[in-house]
N, C-alpha and C positions, 0 to 999 in steps of 0.2 A: 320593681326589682326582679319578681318570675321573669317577667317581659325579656330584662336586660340579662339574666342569666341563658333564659332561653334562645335567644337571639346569638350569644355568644356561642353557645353548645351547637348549632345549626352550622353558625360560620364554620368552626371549628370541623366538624362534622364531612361537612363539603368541602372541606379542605383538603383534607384525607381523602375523603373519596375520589376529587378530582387529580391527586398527585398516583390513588390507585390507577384509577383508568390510565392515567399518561405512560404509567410502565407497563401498564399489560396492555396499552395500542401501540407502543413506541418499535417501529420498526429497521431495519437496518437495509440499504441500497449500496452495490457498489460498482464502478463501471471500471472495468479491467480491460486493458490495452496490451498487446504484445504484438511486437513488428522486428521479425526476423530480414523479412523481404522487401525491398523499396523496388518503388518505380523508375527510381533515375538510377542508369547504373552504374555512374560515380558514388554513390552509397555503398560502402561495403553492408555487405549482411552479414548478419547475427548465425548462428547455428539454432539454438537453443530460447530465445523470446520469446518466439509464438509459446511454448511448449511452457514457458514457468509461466506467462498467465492463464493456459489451461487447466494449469497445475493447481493453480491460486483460487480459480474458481471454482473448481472439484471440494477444495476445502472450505471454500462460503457451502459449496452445498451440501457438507457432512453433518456430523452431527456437533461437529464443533461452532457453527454460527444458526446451521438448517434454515438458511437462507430459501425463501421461496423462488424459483426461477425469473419469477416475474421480477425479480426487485433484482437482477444483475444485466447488465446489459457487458458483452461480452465482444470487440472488435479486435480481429484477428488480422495481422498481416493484409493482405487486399481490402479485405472491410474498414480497416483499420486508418479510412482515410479523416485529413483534416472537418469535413462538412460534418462526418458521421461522430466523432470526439465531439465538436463543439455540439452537434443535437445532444450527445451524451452526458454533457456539461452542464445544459439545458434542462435537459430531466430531471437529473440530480437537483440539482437548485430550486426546482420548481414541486417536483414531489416531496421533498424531507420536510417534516414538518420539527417542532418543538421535543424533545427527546430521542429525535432517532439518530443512528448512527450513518455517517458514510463512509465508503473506502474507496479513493480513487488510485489505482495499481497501474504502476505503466514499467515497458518491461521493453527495453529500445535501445536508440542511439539520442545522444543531446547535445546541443551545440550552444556555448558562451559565446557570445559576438561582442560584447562590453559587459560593464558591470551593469547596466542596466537593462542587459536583453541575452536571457535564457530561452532556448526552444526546446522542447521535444519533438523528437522527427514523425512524423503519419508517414503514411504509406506513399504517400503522393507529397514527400517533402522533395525541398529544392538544396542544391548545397549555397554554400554561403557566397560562391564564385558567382551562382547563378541568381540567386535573392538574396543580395544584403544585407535588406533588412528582416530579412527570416519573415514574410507576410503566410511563405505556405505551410509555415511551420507553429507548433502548437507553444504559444507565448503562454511561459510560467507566470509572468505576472498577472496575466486575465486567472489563469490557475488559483493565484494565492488573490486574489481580489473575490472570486467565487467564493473558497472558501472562508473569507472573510465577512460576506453578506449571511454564508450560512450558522458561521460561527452566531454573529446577531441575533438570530431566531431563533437558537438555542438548540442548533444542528449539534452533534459530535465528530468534526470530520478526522481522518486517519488520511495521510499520505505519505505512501511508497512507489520510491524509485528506483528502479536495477536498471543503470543506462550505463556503458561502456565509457562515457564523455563524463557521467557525470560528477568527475574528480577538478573540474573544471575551476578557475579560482574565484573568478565572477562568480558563479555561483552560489555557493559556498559562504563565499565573504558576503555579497551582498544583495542575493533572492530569497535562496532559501533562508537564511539568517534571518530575514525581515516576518515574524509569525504571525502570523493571522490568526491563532490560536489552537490551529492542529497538531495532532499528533504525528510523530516524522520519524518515518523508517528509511534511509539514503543508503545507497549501498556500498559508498567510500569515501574518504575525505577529498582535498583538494589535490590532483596534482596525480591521482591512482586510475586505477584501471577495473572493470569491474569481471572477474573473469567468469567462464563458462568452458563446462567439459562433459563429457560422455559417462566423468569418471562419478559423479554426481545426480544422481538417482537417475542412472540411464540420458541422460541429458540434459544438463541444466545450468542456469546462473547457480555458484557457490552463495548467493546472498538469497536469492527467494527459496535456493534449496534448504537452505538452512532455518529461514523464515518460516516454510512450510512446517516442515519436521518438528520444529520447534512447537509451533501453534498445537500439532497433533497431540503435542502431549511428555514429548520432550524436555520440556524450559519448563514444569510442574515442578522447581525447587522445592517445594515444601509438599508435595504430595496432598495435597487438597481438590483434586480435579478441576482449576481454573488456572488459565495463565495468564498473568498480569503482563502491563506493556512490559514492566521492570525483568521482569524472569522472562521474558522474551530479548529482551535486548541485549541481557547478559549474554543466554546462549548461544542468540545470533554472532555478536561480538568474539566471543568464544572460541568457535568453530571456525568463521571465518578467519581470524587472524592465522588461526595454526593450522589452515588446509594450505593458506597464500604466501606463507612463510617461508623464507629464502633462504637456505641453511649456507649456500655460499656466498653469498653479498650480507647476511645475517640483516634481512630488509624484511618487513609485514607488507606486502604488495599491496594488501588489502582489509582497511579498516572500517566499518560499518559505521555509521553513523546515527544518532537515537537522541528525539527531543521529545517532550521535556521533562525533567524529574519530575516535575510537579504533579505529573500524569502516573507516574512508573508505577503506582497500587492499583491504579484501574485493573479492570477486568477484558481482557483482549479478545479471549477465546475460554469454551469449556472443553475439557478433555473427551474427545470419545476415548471412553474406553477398551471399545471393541477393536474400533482401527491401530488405536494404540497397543494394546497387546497383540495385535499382527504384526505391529512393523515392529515388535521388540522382539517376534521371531524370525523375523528376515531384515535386521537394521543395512544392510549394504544397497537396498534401494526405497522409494517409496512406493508403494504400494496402488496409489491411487494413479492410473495412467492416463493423460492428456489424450484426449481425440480429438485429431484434428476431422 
């Protein structure tokens, strides 16, 4: 009976102990994308892409995630090509292990061809005139398949999209819809536009601007120093609706998009404080500035 009580208390023991180590090794990776500029010059460019995934990374490296450098992989516009995404794809998938978190951020243009084929554009995308079947372009589906293998192993993945395209219906109806088990920040519905202005922390998507700010410490509804997906989606939602709001067509240009409830009490981001009581002294931009 000692035997069987002691045997018990041991399992028990190392039980605990091994769910300790897991959260205090469990680390966080994210590979952030922003592509203002394309190589083919039938692509219109962006103003402002490159600039909110700078932006985005700046805030994995604050003290709201203190992400270690090592763990973001960062392609910019030229860097930003299809070979060097799918390496980054790679990484991710292959370093996360059991408890950690990923974020994969793309900040671009995107292109519906059917309901069955979404692209994100690289730097070296082709238009649809000139590739079809969108082969040079970055297929959502390998995207939500990734994050599907990761989900299995007990990854936590996060994906956000600020793409101009990606109001698209295919989409919508029937990629993103289809979950792999991530959590999903979209930066408009079907059929929208995702805007960008100077007038937005110096230069930015309305939706990662907002996203940003918000993580900083903003969307802290209940004032506890953590922001949940949920108090982040509200505020993104929030702001975006009534910056894109059309007082003469009485239209929301732009509606953000946020799945899943089921997720909405997690834990997103912690507040710095410090950042945060700076930018509640200068709220007309954000503080942390993008180098390119």
């Amino acid at each position: 009976m000692k035997n069987r009580v002691f045997t018990f208390t041991l399992f028990v023991c190392c039980g605990i102990f091994a769910s300790m180590l897991s959260a205090q090794t469990s680390q966080t990776y994210a590979l952030v994308i922003g592509v203002s500029k394309f190589a083919d010059p039938n692509i219109k460019h962006l103003k402002y892409a490159d600039d909110d995934a700078l932006l985005f990374e700046n805030l994995l490296l604050s003290d709201a995630f203190k992400l270690n450098k090592q763990n973001i992989k960062v392609f910019i516009n030229d860097s930003a090509s299809l070979k060097n995404i799918h390496d980054g794809l790679s990484w991710m998938l292959h370093t996360s292990k059991t408890g950690d978190r990923v974020f994969f951020f793309y900040s671009g243009h995107g292109n519906a061809i059917s309901s069955e084929s979404y692209h994100l554009f690289p730097f070296d995308a082709k238009t649809e005139q000139d590739d079809p079947l969108g082969s040079s372009n970055l297929d959502m589906l390998l995207v939500k398949a990734l994050i599907k293998t990761m989900v299995s192993k007990g990854v936590h993945p996060v994906l956000i999209v600020d793409a101009p395209s990606i109001g698209a219906k295919y989409l919508q109806n029937d990629i993103l819809e289809k979950m792999s088990g991530e959590m999903q920040f979209i930066s408009c519905i079907p059929n929208q536009d995702s805007f960008e202005d100077v007038k937005w922390g110096n230069g930015h998507g309305v939706f990662t601007y907002y996203l940003t700010k918000g993580a900083m410490g903003f969307a802290d509804e209940d004032k506890n120093l953590s922001i949940t997906f949920g108090e982040l989606a509200n505020y993104v939602k929030k702001h975006v609706r009534s910056e894109t709001y059309d007082m003469s067509s009485r239209i929301t240009k732009q509606i953000p998009t946020f799945c899943c409830t089921d997720k909405e009490d997690l834990e997103f981001a912690k507040v710095d404080t410090a950042l945060y009581n700076q930018l509640l002294r200068q709220e007309d931009q954000l503080l942390i500035t993008p180098e390119k």
